[in-house]
C-alpha positions, 0 to 999 in steps of 0.5 A, a space after each residue: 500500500 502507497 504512503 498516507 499523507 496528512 497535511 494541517 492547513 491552519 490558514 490565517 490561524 496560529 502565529 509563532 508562540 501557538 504554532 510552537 505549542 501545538 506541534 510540540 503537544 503533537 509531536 510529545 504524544 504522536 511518535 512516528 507510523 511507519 508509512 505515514 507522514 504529517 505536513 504542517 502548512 501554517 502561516 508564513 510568520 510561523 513557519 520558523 516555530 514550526 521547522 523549529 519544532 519538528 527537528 529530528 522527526 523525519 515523519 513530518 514536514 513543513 510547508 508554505 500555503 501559497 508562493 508568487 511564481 516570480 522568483 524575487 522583485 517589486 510584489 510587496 506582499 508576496 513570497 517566492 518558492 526560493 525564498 520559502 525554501 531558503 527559509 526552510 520550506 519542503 513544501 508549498 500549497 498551489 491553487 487552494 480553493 480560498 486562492 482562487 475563489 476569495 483572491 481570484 487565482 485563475 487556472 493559469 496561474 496555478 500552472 506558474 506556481 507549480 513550475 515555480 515551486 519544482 524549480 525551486 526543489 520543493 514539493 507541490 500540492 495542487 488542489 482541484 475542486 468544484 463549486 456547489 453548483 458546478 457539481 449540482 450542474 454535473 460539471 465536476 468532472 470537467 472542472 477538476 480536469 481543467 484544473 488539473 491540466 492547467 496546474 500541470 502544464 508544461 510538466 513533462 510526465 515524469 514530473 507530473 508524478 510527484 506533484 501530490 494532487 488535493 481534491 477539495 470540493 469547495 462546497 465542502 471547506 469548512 461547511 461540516 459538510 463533506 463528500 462520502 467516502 464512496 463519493 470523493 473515491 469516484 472524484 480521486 478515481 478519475 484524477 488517477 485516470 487521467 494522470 495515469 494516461 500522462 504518466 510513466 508506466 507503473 507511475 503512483 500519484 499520491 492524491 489526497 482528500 480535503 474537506 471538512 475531515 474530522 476525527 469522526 469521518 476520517 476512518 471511513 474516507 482512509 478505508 476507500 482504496 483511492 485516497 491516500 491521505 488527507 488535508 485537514 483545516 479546522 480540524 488541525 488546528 488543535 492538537 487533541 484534534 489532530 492527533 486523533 486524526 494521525 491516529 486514524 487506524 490502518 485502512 483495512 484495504 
């Protein structure tokens, strides 16, 4: 069975004293899982209290929740992929449904920022997801693959495969509604058709499920064959919380 990934988005949650004690709880009472590997995004002031935090444990990682694609220049208010890294980043979120519906990313220009994040060294995680009423118009499909084809273009195939793909159903961020675990497993299904078609023979795409997961669902969404981690929000925010989240029992595949 692949790796199982869980990823703590805090947003605009969290600065450095509170980012410290949570991970430090975290980290004090969660020892590592073989196969299992825990990435914190939290605001950028608070990435430092987080690397700091996280030393020696090889299990978990740290990220930044969006990057300009330009490497450096006059774009007060921005950060680049280089400069995350050289702050200590291995990770940076692409394309999250708040940056493109709250700020107006557009499809294009998550495609800049994945290509920024790779040459910079560090790992992308782009996400994918339809509004409420793209999926009540059955358009879902046709719009986590433009999302996605958009994001990864210019990539050659093997490239593609190690981006980590995150399917968010916008209209389940934060409303304590979330897809089924038979539902997201349909969505994560024909990502991986159409990244397998693009992808080296024998190629694995980790792609992971985001949306109002808690302790109480995500038991049953890991069980589904298709997804292979999670990216949690509100429900990483508080360390009891998350640790019980880590702490999902091993998927009966």
């Amino acid at each position: 069975m692949s790796r199982l990934l869980f990823a703590a988005n805090w947003k605009m949650h969290h600065g450095p004293a509170a980012a410290r004690q949570v991970v430090h709880e975290v980290l004090a009472r969660h020892r590592p899982v073989a196969g299992r590997e825990q990435i914190f995004f939290p605001p950028s002031v608070s990435l430092a209290a987080v690397l700091e935090e996280i030393k020696g444990r090889r299990d978990v990682a740290a990220g930044v929740q969006n990057v300009y694609w330009e490497a450096k220049g006059a774009f007060t208010g921005e950060i680049s992929a280089p400069i995350a890294a050289e702050a200590g980043a291995t990770w940076a979120l692409v394309g999250h449904s708040e940056r493109r519906h709250k700020f107006g990313e557009t499809d294009a220009e998550t495609g800049r920022k994945v290509r920024a994040v790779l040459a910079a060294g560090l790992k992308a995680m782009l996400c994918v997801g339809e509004l409420i009423e793209e999926r009540r118009a059955g358009r879902t499909e046709e719009v986590v693959l433009r999302q996605l084809d958009a994001g990864l273009a210019g990539l050659d195939a093997a490239t593609t495969a190690q981006v980590v793909i995150a399917y968010e159903p916008v209209w389940a961020i934060g409303t304590g509604t979330h897809a089924t675990p038979h539902d997201a497993a349909a969505v994560h299904r024909t990502i991986r058709q159409w990244l397998t078609a693009r992808a080296p023979a024998g190629a694995r795409h980790t792609i992971v499920y985001g949306g109002s997961v808690t302790p109480d669902n995500a038991a049953a969404l890991l069980a589904e064959e298709e997804l292979d981690g999670v990216l949690v929000g509100g429900a990483s925010l508080d360390a009891e919380s998350w640790i019980r989240i880590l702490s999902t029992p091993q998927p009966n595949r």
